[in-house]
Structures are given as structure tokens and as C-alpha cells.
C-alpha positions in Angstrom: 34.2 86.2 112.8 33.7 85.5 109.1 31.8 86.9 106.7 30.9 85.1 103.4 31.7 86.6 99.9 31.0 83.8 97.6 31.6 80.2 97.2 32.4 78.4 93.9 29.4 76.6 93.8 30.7 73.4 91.6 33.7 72.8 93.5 33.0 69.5 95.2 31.1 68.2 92.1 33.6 68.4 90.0 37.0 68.3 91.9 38.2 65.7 94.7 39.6 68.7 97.2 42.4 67.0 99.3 43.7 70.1 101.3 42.3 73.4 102.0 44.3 76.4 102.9 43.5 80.2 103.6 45.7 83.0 101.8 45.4 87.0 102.1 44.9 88.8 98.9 46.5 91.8 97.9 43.3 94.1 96.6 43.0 97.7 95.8 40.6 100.2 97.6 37.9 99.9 95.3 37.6 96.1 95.1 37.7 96.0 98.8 34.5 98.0 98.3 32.9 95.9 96.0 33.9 93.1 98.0 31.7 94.4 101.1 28.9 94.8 99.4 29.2 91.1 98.0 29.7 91.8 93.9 32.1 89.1 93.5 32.4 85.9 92.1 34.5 82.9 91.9 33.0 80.6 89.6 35.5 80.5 86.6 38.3 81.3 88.1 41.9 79.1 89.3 45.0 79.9 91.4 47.8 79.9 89.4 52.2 79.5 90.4 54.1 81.7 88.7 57.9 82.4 90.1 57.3 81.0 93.2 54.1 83.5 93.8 50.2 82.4 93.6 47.9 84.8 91.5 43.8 84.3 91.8 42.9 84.2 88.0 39.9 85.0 86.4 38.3 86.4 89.5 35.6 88.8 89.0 35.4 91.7 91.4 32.6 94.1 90.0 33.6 97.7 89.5 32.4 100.2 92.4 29.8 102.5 91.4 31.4 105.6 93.2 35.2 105.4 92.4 35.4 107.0 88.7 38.4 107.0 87.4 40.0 104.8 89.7 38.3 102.0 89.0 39.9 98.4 88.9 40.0 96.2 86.3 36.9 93.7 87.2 38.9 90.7 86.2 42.6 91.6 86.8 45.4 88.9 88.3 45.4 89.3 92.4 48.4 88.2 94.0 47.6 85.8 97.1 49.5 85.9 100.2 51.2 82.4 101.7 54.0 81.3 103.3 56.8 80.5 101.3 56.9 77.2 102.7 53.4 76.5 101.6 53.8 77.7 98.3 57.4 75.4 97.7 54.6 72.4 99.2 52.1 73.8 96.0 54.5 73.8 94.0 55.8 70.3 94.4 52.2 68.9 94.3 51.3 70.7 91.3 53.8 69.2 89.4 54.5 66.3 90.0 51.1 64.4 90.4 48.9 67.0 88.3 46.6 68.7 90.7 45.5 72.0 90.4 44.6 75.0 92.8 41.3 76.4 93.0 39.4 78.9 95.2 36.4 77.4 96.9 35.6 80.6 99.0 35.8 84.2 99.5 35.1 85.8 102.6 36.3 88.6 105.3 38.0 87.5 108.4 38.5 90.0 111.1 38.1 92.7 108.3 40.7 91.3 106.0 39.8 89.8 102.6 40.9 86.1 102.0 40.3 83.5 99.8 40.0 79.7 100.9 42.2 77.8 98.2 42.0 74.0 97.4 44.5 71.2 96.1 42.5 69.5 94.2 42.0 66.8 91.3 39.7 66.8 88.8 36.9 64.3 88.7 36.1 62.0 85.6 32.2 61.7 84.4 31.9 58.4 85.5 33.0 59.6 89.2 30.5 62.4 89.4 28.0 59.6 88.7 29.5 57.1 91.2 28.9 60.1 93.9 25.1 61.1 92.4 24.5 57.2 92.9 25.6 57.1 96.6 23.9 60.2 97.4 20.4 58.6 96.1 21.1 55.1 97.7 21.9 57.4 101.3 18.6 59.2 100.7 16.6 55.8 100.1 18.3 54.4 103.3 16.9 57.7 105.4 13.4 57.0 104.3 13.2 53.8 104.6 14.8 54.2 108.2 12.1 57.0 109.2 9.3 55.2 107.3 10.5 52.0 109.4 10.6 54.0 113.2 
């Protein structure tokens, strides 16, 4: 059963995503809180290596209401949890042909917080308009076909 957090809504407008892949992430009690009642988001934020760990960066988990003094820091590092043979496979692929990692969702899976990261490379303008053009030409073709029938 999963449970939605937040998406990063530009993600497949402006990257091409070429893998997916889930990882854990290591949270503190009160952004797991915030995190249930949905005050997240992913929108500016990247996964980033760093001795041969992967940190969600510029991830914004709002401050719960009821926890006082200990509070989290809403846009603190969090460490994400893979498998050291994935993250040697990131690492490779991040260097060498210049992709970059990025979160396209949040969510709860059997009560346990992950984040759905993507290899991914970014898209030049003229790409997002070859895709803006297809997706118009399909649309045309799908009228025309129910106009036609």
C-alpha cells in the first residue's frame, strides 16, 4: 500500500528520467510527522553523492506544529538509504556521462517513508518543444479519429 506525499511536478518536462529507483530515508520524529500530514515538498530539491552516500538536498519538510523545541530544520540534508551496489552504479553514471539524480516522489510504503529517485538528463529548450509538439499533433490525431467514428 502506498501513500503519496508529493511529486516534483516538472520532472518529466524538464528531465529525460532513464531509471527510477526507491531509497529509505533516514528522518527524525518530527518530520515523520509532518510528512503524515503531507507538509512536504520536492520541487527544488536534487540527490546528491558524497563519500559514497546519497543525501536528499534542498528538501523541505515543514516544521510540526506540536514539537517545540525539537523541531527539525525544514530544509536540512537527509541521508537516503541504498544498496552499496546501487550507489557504486550512481556513481559511475554520474560521472562519467553527466546525469544527475533527482527525487520524483515522496510517499509511505508499508509505513516507512521513501523517496522515488531518478537518473536523469537534462532536457535542452528546443526538446521541451519537440515533446509540446508531439503531444498537440497526438491530441489532433484523437479528434480527428473520434470526430471520424
Amino acid at each position: 500500500m502506498e501513500k503519496v506525499i508529493c511529486t516534483h511536478p516538472r520532472a518529466r518536462r524538464d528531465y529525460d528520467i532513464e531509471e527510477k529507483f526507491e531509497a529509505g530515508i533516514v528522518l527524525k520524529g518530527s518530520e515523520v510527522k509532518s510528512l503524515r500530514a503531507n507538509q512536504a515538498s520536492i520541487k527544488e530539491s536534487f540527490a546528491m553523492l558524497r563519500d559514497e552516500e546519497v543525501f536528499l538536498v534542498n528538501s523541505y519538510v515543514a516544521p510540526y506544529e506540536a514539537a517545540n523545541i525539537f523541531n527539525h530544520d525544514p530544509r536540512r540534508e537527509r541521508k537516503l538509504l541504498l544498496n552499496k551496489r546501487e550507489i557504486n552504479w550512481l556513481i559511475g553514471k554520474t560521472q562519467i556521462r553527466g546525469f544527475t539524480l533527482i527525487p520524483t516522489k515522496m510517499y509511505f510504503k508499508n509505513s516507512r517513508a521513501k523517496v522515488e529517485i531518478a537518473l536523469a538528463k537534462g532536457k535542452k529548450h528546443h526538446d521541451k518543444r519537440d515533446d509540446i509538439k508531439k503531444r498537440e499533433a497526438d491530441r489532433e490525431m484523437e479528434r480527428a479519429m473520434k470526430r471520424r467514428n
